[in-house]
N, C-alpha and C positions, 0 to 999 in steps of 0.2 A: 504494500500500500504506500501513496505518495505521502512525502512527510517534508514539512520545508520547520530547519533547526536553525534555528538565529539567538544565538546571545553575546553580549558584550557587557565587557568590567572595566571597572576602572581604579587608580588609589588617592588623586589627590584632587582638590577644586582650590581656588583661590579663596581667600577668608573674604567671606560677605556678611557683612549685617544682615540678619531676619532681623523683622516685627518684632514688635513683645504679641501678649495675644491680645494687651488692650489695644493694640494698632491694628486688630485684623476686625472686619466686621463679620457679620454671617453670611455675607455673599458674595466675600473677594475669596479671587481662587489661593490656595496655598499651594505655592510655586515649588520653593526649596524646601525639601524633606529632610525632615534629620531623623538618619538611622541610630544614632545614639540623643537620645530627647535632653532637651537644656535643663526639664527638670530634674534631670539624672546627672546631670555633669558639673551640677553647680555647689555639688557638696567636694567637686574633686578641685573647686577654684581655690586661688591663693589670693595674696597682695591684688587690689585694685580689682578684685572678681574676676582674674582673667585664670586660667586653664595652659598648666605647663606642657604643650605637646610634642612626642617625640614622635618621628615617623621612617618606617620599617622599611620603606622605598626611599630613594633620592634622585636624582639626576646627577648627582657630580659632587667628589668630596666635602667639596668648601662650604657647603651647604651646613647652617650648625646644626648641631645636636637637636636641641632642644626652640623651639619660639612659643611666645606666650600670644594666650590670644581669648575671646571672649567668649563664653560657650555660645552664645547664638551664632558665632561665625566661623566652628567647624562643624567636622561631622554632618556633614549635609550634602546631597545632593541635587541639582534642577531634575525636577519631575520624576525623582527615582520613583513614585508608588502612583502617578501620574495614569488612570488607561484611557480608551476608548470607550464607552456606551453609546449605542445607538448615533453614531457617530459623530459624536461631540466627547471633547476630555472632560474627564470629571477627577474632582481629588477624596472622591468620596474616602477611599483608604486612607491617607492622609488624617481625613477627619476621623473613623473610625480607630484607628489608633489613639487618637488624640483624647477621643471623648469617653471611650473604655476601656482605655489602658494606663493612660501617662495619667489625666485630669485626676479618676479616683487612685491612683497611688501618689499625687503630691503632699497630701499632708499624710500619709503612712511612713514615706520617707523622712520627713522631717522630724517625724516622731521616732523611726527606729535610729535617726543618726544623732539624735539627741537625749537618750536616753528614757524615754517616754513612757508608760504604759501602754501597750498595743492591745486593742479588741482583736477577736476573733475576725471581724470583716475588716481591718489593716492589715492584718497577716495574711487574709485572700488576695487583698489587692496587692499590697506585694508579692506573691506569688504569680499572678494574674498580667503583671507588669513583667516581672521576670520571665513568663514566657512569650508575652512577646519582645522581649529583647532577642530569643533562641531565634525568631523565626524572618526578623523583620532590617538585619544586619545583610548587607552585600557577601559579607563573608558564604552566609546562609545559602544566597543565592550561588555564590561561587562552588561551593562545596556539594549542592547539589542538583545542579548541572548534568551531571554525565549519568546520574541514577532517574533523573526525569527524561531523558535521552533514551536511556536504555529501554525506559517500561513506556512509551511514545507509541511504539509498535500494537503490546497488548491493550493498550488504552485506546485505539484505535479500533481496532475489533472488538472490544466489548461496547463503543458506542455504536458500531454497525449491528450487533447485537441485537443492543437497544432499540436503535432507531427500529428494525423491523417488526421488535412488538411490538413495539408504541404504532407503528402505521397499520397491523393487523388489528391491534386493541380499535384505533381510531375508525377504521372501515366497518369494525361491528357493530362501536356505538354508535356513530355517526359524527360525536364531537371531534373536539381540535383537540390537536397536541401539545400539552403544556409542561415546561421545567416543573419538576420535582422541587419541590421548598424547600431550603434547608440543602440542596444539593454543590451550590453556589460553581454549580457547571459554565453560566455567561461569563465566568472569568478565563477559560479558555477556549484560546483562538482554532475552532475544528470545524472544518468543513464538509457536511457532507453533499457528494454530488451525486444525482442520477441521471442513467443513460436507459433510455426506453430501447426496448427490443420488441418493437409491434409485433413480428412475425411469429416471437413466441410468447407474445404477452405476459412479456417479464420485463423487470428492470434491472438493472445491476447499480447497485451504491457503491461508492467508494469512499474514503475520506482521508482528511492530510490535516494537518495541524502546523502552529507554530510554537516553538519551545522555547520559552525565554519567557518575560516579563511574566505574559499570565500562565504561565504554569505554578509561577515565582506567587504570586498574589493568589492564586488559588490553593496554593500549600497554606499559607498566612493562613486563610480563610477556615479553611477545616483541620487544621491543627488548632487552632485556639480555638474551634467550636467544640473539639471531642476529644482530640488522645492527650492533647495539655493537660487538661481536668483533672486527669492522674494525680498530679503535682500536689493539688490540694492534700491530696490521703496521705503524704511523709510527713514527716515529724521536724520544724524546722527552725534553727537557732541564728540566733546574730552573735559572731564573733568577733574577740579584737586581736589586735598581732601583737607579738613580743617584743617587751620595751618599749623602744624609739624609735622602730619601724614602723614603715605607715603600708596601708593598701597602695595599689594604683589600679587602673582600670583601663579599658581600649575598646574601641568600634569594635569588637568581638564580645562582649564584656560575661557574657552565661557561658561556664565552663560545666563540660558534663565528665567527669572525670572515670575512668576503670583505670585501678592504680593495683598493680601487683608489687611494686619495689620501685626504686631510687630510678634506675633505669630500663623500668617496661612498665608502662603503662600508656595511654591513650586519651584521646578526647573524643571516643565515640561514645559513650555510656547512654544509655536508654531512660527515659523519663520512667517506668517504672523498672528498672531491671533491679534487683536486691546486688548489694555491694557498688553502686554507681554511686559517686557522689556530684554536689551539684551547690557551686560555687558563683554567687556573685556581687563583689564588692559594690557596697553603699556610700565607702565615705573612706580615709584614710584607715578610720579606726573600728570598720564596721564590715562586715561581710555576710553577707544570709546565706547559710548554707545546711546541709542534708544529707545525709547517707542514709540510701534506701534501705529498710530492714531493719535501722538503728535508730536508736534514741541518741541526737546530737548532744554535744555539752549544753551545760544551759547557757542563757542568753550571756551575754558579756565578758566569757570567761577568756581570758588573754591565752593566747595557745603557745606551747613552747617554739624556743628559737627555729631549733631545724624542720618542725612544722611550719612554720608562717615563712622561712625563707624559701623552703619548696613551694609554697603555693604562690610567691610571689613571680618564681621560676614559671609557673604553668601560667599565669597572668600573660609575663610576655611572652612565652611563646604561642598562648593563644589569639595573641593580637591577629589581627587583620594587618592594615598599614597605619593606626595609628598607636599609639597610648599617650594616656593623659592621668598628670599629675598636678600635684598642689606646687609645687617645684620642682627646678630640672635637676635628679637623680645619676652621678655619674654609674653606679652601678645599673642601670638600666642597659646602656649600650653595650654591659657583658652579659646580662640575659638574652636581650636580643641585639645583637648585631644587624646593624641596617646592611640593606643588597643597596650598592650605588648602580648604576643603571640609568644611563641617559635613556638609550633605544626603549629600554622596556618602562618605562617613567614616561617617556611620550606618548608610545603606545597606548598606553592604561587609559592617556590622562583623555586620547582623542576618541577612543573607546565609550567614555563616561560623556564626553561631549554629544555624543550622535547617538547617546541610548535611546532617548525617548522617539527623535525622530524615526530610528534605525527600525526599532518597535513597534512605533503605528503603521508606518508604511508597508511591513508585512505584516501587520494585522488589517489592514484594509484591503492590501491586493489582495487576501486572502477571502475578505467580505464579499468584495468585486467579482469573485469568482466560482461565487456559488452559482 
């Protein structure tokens, strides 16, 4: 079966002022999307409220370490969560994260990084926020990629499937054919076409897809409608690190850990798999974290040294291309070593530039061609 695969990444933008949200009204579109939210980032600010960021890509040595900058003006990209409906953009996702994820976990946050008493419905929304951080990261998108690729083929034939009992269903009742509720299918881009064969009064369907954005948005969609939910049934602590070490944090920031030893473990671990743990820094001095099967420490308990410095290890290396601190850390650049990389630095950068374009325009010719 025909199948048209288009995706493009990218690691850097230039630092732009967003809005606050009292500059935005209820019916300006929200342009620049930030995969890590400002009310997430803002407890990782220092001096003057600005955000120490280090970044894992460069173009060219000279480039420093570390630059400071404002959480509304990284972490973001033009119209990353951006689609198509009935053929006009919409940021409805945008909004949908914003209104059920970030808005009821801003004062949960402020309560768990301040020492607060939390209800039982803070600790949902921060979990509930937590996972959409797993799903709504470029990383996310980067990482699964080639596993929406691979199952593109059977997900193809099972809407051919489909389609043919829903048109048997439809010829018996007489009614029209309507999306399943809750299925949240119009986020991918699938075409099915028919070819009539009068002579033997049959049709043949085909179908083709495009794999990139709305695959991307449609994972979003039914992962935090159903298999996240898990997340609630663990048992889960806020912790602090040893001494005068601090957390930091990165455009990756939900670590799912399977950890056998020092030197084997992983970041694949499963939202409920027993022994996965599941790791994600609040504040310098604060991390919400889980291991399935177990009862965590209780809330605040400082963890020892060679604990808190391995987790600071999996931090960076679970970064994407950025992390961000309260200030610039020289022992960060020996956890994670930046890749200098002019070719692959431009590449990414013009990648991220012609995503959304890159995206409608096969998701239109795609429409065009039913």
């Amino acid at each position: 079966m025909p199948r048209r695969l288009l995706l493009r990444w990218d690691t850097e933008t230039k630092d732009r002022n967003c809005p606050d949200d009292s500059e935005l009204s209820e019916t300006q579109f929200s342009r620049d999307n930030h995969c890590t939210p400002c009310v997430y980032l803002k407890a990782f600010s220092g001096p003057g409220k600005a955000v120490s960021v280090y970044r894992t890509l460069v173009s060219r040595p000279e480039v420093p370490l570390w630059k400071k900058s404002s959480t509304r003006s990284i972490a973001y990209l033009s119209h990353l969560y951006t689609r198509i409906a009935e053929g006009l953009e919409t940021d409805e996702i945008e909004s949908w994260l914003k209104h059920d994820f970030e808005d009821p976990a801003a004062e949960p946050l402020e309560k768990a990084t301040s020492g607060a008493k939390l209800t039982p419905k803070d600790w949902t929304h921060l979990v509930r926020f937590l996972a959409a951080q797993m799903v709504r990261t470029p990383a996310y998108l980067v990482e699964n990629r080639p596993r929406w690729q691979a199952e593109a083929p059977v997900l193809l034939s099972s809407t051919l499937q489909d389609v043919v009992q829903l048109l048997e269903v439809a010829k018996e009742s007489g009614q029209a054919i309507k999306q399943p509720e809750g299925s949240y299918g119009e986020y991918l881009p699938i075409r099915v076409s028919t070819r009539n064969e009068p002579e033997r009064e049959t049709a043949q369907l085909s179908a083709s897809m495009v794999v990139g954005r709305g695959s991307w948005l449609f994972s979003m969609r039914t992962v935090l409608a159903g298999s996240a939910k898990i997340l609630h049934e663990h048992k889960w602590s806020i912790l602090a690190p040893h001494g005068d070490l601090d957390w930091f944090t990165s455009d990756d920031p939900v670590i799912r850990l399977n950890y056998e030893g020092k030197e084997k473990y992983d970041f694949k671990g499963g939202c409920g798999k027993p022994g996965t743990e599941i790791l994600l820094p609040l504040s310098p001095r604060h991390l919400l974290y889980t291991k399935i099967g177990d009862r965590p420490p209780p809330r605040g308990q400082a963890l020892a040294l060679d604990t808190t410095e391995m987790i600071r290890r999996f931090i960076a290396e679970h970064a994407f291309r950025m992390i961000f601190a309260t200030s610039p850390e020289e022992s960060i650049a020996k956890l994670r070593p930046r890749l200098v990389s002019d070719a692959l630095f431009r590449q990414e950068q013009e990648q991220w530039r012609s995503w959304h374009e890159s995206q409608t325009a096969a998701e239109r010719e795609l429409a065009l061609n039913r």
